[in-house]
C-alpha positions as CSV (number, residue, x, y, z in Angstrom):
1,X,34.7,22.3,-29.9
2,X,37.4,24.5,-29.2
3,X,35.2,27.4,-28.7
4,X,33.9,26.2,-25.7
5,X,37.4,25.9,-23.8
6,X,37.5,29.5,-24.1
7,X,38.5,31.2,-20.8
8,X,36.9,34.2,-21.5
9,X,33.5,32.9,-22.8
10,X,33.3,30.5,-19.9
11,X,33.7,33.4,-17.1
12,X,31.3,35.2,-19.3
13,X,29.1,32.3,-19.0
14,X,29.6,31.9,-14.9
15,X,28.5,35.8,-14.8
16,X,25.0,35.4,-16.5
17,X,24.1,32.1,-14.9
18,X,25.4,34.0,-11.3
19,X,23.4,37.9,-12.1
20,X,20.6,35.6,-13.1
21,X,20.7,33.3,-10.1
22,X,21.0,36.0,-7.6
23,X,18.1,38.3,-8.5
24,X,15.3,36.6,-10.2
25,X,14.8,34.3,-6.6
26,X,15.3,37.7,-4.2
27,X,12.8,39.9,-6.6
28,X,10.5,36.8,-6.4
29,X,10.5,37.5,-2.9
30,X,10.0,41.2,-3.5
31,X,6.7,40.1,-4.8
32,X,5.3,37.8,-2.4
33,X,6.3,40.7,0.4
34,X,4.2,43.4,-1.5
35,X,1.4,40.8,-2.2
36,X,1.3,38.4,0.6
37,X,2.6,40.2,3.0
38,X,1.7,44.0,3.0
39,X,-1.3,42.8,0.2
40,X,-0.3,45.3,-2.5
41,X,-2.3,45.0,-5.6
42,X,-1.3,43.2,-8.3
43,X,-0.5,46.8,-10.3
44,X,0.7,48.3,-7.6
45,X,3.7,45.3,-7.2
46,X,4.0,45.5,-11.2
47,X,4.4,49.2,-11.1
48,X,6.7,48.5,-8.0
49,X,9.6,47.4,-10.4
50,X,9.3,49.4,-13.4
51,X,12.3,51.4,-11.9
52,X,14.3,48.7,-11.5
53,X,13.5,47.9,-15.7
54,X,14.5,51.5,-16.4
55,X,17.6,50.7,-14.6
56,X,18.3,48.1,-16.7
57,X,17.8,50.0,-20.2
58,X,20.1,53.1,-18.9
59,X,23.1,51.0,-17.0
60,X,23.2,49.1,-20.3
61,X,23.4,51.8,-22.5
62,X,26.1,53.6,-20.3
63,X,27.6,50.1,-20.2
64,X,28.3,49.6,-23.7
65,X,30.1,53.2,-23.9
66,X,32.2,52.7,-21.2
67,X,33.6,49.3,-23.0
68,X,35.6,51.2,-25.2
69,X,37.6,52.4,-22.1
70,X,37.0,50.1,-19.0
71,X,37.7,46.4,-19.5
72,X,34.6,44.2,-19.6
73,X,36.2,42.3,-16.9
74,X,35.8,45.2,-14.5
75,X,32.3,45.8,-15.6
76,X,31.0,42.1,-14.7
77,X,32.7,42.3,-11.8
78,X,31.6,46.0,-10.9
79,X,27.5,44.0,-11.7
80,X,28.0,41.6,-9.9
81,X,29.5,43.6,-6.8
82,X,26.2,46.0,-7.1
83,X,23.7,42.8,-7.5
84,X,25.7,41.6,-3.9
85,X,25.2,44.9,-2.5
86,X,21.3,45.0,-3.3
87,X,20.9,41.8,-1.8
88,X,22.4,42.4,1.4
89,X,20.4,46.1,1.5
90,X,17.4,43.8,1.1
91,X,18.3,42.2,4.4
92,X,16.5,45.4,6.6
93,X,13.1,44.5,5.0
94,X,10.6,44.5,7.9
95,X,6.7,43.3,7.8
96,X,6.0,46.9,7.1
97,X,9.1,48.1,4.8
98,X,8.7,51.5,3.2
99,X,9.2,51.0,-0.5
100,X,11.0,54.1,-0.9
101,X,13.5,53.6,1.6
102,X,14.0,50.1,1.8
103,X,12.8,48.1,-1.7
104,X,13.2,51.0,-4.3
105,X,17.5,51.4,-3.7
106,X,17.8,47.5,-3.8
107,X,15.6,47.4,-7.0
108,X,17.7,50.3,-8.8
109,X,20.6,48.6,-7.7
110,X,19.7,44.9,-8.8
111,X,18.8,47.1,-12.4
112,X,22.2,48.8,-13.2
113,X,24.3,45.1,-11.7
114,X,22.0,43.4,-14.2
115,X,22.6,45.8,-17.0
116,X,26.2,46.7,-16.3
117,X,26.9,42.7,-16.5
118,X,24.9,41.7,-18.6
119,X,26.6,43.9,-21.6
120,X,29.7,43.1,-19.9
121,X,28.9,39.4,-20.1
122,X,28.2,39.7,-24.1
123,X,31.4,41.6,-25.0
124,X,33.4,39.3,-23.0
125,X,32.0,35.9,-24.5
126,X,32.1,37.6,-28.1
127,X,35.3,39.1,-28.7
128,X,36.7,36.0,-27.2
129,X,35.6,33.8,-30.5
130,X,36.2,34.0,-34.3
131,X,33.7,36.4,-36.1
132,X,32.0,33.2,-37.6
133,X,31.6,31.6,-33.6
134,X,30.3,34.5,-32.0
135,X,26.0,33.9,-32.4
136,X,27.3,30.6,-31.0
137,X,28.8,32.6,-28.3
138,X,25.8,34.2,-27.4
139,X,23.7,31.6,-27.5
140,X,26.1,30.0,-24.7
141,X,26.1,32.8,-22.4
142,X,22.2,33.2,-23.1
143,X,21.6,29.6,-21.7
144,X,23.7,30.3,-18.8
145,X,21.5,32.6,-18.0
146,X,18.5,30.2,-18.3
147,X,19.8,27.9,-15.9
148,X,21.0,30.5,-13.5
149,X,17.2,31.4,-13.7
150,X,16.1,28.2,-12.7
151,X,19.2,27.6,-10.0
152,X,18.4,30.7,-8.3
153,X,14.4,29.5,-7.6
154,X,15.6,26.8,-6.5
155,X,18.3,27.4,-4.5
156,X,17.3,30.8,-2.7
157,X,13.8,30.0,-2.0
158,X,14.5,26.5,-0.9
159,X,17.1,28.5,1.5
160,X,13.7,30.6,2.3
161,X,11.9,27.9,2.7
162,X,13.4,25.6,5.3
163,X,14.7,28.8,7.4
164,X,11.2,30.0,7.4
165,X,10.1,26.3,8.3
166,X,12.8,26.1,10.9
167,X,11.8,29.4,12.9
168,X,8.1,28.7,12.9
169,X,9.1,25.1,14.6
170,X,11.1,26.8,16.8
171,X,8.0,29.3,17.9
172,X,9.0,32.3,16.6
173,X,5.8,34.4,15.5
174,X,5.0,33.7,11.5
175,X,5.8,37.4,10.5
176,X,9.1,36.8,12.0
177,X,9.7,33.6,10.5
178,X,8.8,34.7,7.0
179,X,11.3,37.8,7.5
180,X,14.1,35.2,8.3
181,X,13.7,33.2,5.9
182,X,13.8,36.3,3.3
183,X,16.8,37.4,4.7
184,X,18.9,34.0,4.7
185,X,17.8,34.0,0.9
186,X,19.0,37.5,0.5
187,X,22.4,36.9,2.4
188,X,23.0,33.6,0.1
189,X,22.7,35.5,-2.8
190,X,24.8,38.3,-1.7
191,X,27.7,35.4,-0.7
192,X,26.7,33.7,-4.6
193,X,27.6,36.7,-6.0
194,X,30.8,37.6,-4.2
195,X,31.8,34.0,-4.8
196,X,30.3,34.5,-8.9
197,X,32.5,37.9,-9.2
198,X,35.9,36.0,-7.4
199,X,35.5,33.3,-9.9
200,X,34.9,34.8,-13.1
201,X,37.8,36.5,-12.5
202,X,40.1,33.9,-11.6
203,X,38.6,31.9,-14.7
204,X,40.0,34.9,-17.3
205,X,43.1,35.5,-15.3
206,X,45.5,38.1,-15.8
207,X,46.7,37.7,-18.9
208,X,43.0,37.2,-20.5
209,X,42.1,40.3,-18.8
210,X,45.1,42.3,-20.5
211,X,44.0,41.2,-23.9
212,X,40.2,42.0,-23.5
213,X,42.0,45.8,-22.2
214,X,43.3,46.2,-25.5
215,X,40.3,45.2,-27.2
216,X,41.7,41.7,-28.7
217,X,38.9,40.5,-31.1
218,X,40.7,36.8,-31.8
């Protein structure tokens, strides 16, 4: 079909499989920190990321306005850039990490990068299709998102995983070794989505980018 060798719609694609694949494995480890690690309660660690949704709701709202000025190109890459950042803030997590100071700014942060991109992500894939091709459109960039979902588990926690497994061979203290293997997840993702953000843009290239800027519905 020639809707899926659209340029546009296939960077739009890249950026909700990559937003997708670089927070849902880093906030899973959010979780086990709060639970396993510094035994929060089950609300508590819910209640622990309602910012983060709030985040969401308001960077998509200001997101959509600021389409009818700022190309979506910018904005996906301006999510992803902020989902990067959150990742590698995440990196200073400690066995006894303040919420406040050291989870709450990487969970705002991972909230307006998934919200800013996300719309971004939409607007791209949909104004790069004929009126009749756009639910297909979104359907597309909705799976990408799926399977950035199930990438990211399996990637960043696998990454987790064997560091962890490699420290605690080595001797280092289990506290220590769970912390490591946090952080190389956290500094993969941050790399996945500096590597997500240089791609999508390279996939619309300039002259893609120029015609999203002046609002070109196809």
């Amino acid at each position: 079909m020639d809707v899926l060798r659209r340029r546009p719609l296939l960077a739009a694609s890249l950026v909700a499989l990559s937003f997708q694949a670089a927070t849902n494995a880093s906030l899973l480890l959010c979780i086990l920190l709060l639970q396993d690690v510094q035994h929060e309660s089950a609300l508590h660690t819910g209640l622990a990321f309602a910012p983060m949704n709030l985040s969401i709701s308001i960077a998509s709202v200001f997101a959509a306005h600021l389409l009818r000025r700022v190309a979506p190109a910018l904005l996906m890459g301006a999510g992803l850039a902020l989902i990067g950042m959150a990742n590698l803030l995440l990196i200073r997590v400690e066995l006894d990490s303040s919420y406040r100071q050291v989870l709450l700014p990487s969970l705002l942060l991972i909230g307006v990068g998934i919200g800013t991109a996300a719309v971004a992500a939409t607007a791209t894939a949909t104004a790069a299709v004929p009126q009749q091709d756009r639910g297909l459109a979104g359907g597309l960039v909705n799976t990408a998102g799926e399977l950035g979902f199930a990438l990211g588990l399996g990637l960043f926690v696998s990454i987790a995983t064997m560091r962890t497994q490699t420290l605690s061979a080595s001797g280092t203290a289990e506290g220590a070794s769970i912390l490591g293997g946090y952080r190389a997840a956290f500094v993969s993702a941050a790399i996945f989505s500096a590597a997500s953000m240089i791609g999508a843009l390279s996939i619309l290239g300039r002259s893609e980018r120029r015609s999203l800027i002046h609002g070109d519905d196809d």
